[in-house]
C-alpha positions in Angstrom: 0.0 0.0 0.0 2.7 2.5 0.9 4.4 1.3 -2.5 1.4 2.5 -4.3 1.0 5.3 -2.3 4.5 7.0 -3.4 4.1 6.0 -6.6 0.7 7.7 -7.5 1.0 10.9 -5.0 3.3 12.9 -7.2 0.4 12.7 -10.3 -2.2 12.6 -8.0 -1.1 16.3 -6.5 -0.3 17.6 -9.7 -3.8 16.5 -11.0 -5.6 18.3 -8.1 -3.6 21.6 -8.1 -4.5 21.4 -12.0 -8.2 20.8 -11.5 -8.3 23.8 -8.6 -6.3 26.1 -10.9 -9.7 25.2 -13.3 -12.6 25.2 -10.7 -10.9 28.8 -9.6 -11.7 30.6 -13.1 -15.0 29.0 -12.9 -16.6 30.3 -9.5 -13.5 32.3 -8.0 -15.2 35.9 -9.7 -12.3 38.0 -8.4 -10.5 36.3 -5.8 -8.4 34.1 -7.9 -4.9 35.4 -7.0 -6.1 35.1 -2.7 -7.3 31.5 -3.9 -4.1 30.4 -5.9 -2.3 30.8 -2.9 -4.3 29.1 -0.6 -4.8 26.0 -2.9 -1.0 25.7 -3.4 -0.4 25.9 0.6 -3.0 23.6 0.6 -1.1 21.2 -1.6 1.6 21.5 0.0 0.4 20.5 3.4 0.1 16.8 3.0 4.0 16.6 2.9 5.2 18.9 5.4 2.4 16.6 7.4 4.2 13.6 6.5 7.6 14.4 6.9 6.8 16.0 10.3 5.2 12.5 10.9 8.4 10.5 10.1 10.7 9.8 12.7 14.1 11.2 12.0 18.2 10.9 13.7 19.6 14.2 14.6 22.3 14.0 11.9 19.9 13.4 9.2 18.0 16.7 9.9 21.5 18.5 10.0 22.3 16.9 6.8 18.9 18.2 5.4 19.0 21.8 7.1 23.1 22.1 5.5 21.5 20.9 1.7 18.2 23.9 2.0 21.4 26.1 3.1 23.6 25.6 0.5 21.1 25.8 -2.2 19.7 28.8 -0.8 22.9 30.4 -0.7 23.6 29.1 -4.3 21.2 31.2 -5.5 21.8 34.4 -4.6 25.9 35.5 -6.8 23.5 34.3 -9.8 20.3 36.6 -9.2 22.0 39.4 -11.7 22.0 36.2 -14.8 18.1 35.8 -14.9 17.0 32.1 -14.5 20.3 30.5 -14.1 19.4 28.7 -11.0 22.2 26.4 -9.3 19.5 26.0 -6.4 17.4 24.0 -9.0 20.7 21.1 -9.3 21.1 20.8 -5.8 17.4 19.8 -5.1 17.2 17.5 -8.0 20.5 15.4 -6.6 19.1 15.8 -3.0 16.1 14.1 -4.5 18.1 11.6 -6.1 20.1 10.7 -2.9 17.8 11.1 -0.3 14.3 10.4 -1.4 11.1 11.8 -2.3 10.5 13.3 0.6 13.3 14.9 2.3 13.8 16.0 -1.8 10.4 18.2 -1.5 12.0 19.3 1.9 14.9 20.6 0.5 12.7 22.1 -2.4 10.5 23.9 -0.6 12.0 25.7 1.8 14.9 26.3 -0.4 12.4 28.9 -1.9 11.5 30.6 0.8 15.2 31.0 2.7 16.7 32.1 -0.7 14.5 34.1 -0.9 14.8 36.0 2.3 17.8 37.4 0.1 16.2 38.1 -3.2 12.5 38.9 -2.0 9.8 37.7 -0.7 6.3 37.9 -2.3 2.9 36.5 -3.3 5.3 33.8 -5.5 6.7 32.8 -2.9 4.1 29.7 -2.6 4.5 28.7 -6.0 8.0 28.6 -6.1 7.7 26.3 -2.8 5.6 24.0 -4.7 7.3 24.4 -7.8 10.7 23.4 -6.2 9.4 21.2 -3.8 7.2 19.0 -6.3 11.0 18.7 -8.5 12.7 17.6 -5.4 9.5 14.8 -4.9 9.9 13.6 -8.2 13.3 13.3 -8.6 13.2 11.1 -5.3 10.2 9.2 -6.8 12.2 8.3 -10.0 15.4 7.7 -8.6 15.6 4.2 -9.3 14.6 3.9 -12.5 17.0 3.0 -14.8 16.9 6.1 -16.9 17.7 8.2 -14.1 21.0 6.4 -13.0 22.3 7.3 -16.4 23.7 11.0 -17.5 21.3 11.4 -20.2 18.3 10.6 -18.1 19.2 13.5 -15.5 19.3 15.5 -18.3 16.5 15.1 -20.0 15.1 15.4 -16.1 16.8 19.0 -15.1 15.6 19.7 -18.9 12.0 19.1 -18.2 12.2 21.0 -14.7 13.5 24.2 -15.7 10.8 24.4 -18.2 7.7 23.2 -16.3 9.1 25.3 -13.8 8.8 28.2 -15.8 5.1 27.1 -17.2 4.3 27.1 -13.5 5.3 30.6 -12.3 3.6 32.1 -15.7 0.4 30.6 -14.4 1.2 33.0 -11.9 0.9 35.9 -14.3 -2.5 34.5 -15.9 -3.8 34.1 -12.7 -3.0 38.0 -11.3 -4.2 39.0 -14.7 -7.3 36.6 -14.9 -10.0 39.5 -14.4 -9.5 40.7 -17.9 -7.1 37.9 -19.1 -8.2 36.4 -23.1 -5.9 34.1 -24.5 -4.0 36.5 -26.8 -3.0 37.7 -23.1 -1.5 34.3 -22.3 0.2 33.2 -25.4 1.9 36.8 -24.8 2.7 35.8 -21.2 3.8 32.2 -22.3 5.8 33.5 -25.1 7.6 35.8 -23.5 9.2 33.4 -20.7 10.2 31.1 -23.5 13.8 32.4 -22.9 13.7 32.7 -19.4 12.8 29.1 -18.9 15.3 27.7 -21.9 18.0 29.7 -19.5 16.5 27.5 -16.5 16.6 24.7 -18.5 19.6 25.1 -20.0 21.8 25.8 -16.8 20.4 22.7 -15.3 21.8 20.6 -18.2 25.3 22.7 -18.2 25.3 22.0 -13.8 24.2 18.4 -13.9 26.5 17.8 -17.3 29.8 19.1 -14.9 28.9 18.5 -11.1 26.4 15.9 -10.9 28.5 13.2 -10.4 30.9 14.4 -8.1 27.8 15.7 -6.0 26.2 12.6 -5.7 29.3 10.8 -5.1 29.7 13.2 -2.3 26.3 13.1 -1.0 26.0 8.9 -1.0 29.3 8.9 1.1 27.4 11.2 4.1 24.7 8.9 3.7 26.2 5.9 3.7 29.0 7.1 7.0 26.4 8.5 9.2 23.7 5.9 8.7 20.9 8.0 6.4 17.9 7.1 5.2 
C-alpha cells in the first residue's frame, strides 16, 4: 500500500492543483490570485504533514538543514544572470540521494530562505511548490534505470526548468485573470520562453559538470552517518 501510495502521489497532486487552478476561473469571480495561494499551501500541506510524521536521527536533519542552506545560498551570486538557477541542481540530486520526501523538503523551503535574500512575495508559494514537487519527483524516479544514467538526468533537469517556468507564468495569468483572453496568455507564455530555456539550460550545463561528483559526495554522508 505505501508502494502504491509513493508512486501515485506525485500525479495525484499535480492532478488536483491542475483541477483547482480550473474550478478557480469557474466560480472564483475575483479572488483568484487570494485563492491560488491558498490551494498551493494547501497542496503542499500533506508533505510537510508527512515528513513531520516521520521519525528522523539528529544527523539526518542537520544533513537536510546544511542541503536547503547551501542551495539557498547558491542562489543568490546568480540573481544578476536571470534564471540560471544552481539552487534547481542541488534539489534535484538531494532528491536523487535522499528520497522523495526529504527531496520536496529541501525544495520547498529552499524557496522561501533564498529568498529571504532576493524577495519575498505572493510567489513565494508557487516557487515552494514548484521546487518542492522537482525535489518529490526526482526522489520518486530515482531508481529507474533512466535516471541512473547521464542522459536521463538530463533530460530530467531539462523538463524541470521548463515546467518550472510554465508554473510561475500561471502566476501571471492568474494575477491578470480578471481581464485575461488568450491572446494575453500566449503573450505571457511567449515571452518566458527564454527565461525558462536559460533555467533549462543551466540545469543541463550544472548536472553535465557537477552531478556526479555531488552525488558521489552526497552517498558517502549517507552511507558514513547511517541516512535514510
Amino acid at each position: 500500500m505505501a508502494i502504491v501510495y509513493r508512486r501515485y502521489m506525485l500525479p495525484i497532486v499535480i492532478g488536483l492543483f491542475i483541477i483547482g487552478i480550473a474550478m478557480m476561473s469557474v466560480v472564483a469571480h475575483h479572488q483568484y490570485w487570494l485563492l491560488s495561494l491558498v490551494f498551493v499551501v494547501l497542496a503542499m500541506l500533506p508533505f510537510f504533514l508527512k515528513y513531520e510524521a516521520k521519525k528522523m536521527q539528529s544527523r539526518e536533519v542537520m544533513m537536510i538543514v546544511m542541503l536547503i542552506a547551501i542551495a539557498a545560498v547558491s542562489r543568490v551570486p546568480f540573481a544578476a544572470i536571470p534564471n540560471v538557477l544552481p539552487m534547481t541542481f542541488i534539489i534535484i540530486v538531494s532528491g536523487l540521494v535522499f528520497g522523495a520526501q526529504s527531496g520536496f523538503m529541501i525544495g520547498a523551503l529552499s524557496a522561501i530562505v533564498s529568498n529571504m535574500f532576493i524577495g519575498q512575495g505572493p510567489w513565494t508559494p508557487w516557487q515552494m511548490f514548484c521546487w518542492g514537487m522537482i525535489g518529490c519527483a526526482a526522489g520518486l524516479l530515482r531508481n529507474t534505470w533512466w535516471m541512473r544514467t547521464m542522459w536521463g538526468k538530463v533530460i530530467f533537469g531539462f523538463a524541470a526548468g521548463i515546467l518550472f517556468g510554465w508554473v510561475m507564468n500561471l502566476v501571471d495569468v492568474i494575477a491578470r485573470m480578471a481581464d485575461i483572453s488568450w491572446g494575453a496568455i500566449v503573450t505571457i507564455y511567449a515571452a518566458g520562453v527564454i527565461f525558462d530555456l536559460l533555467h533549462a539550460g543551466s540545469n543541463v550545463l550544472f548536472i553535465l559538470l557537477f552531478s556526479k561528483s555531488w552525488i558521489r559526495i552526497l552517498e558517502r554522508f549517507k552511507r558514513k552517518y547511517g541516512l535514510t
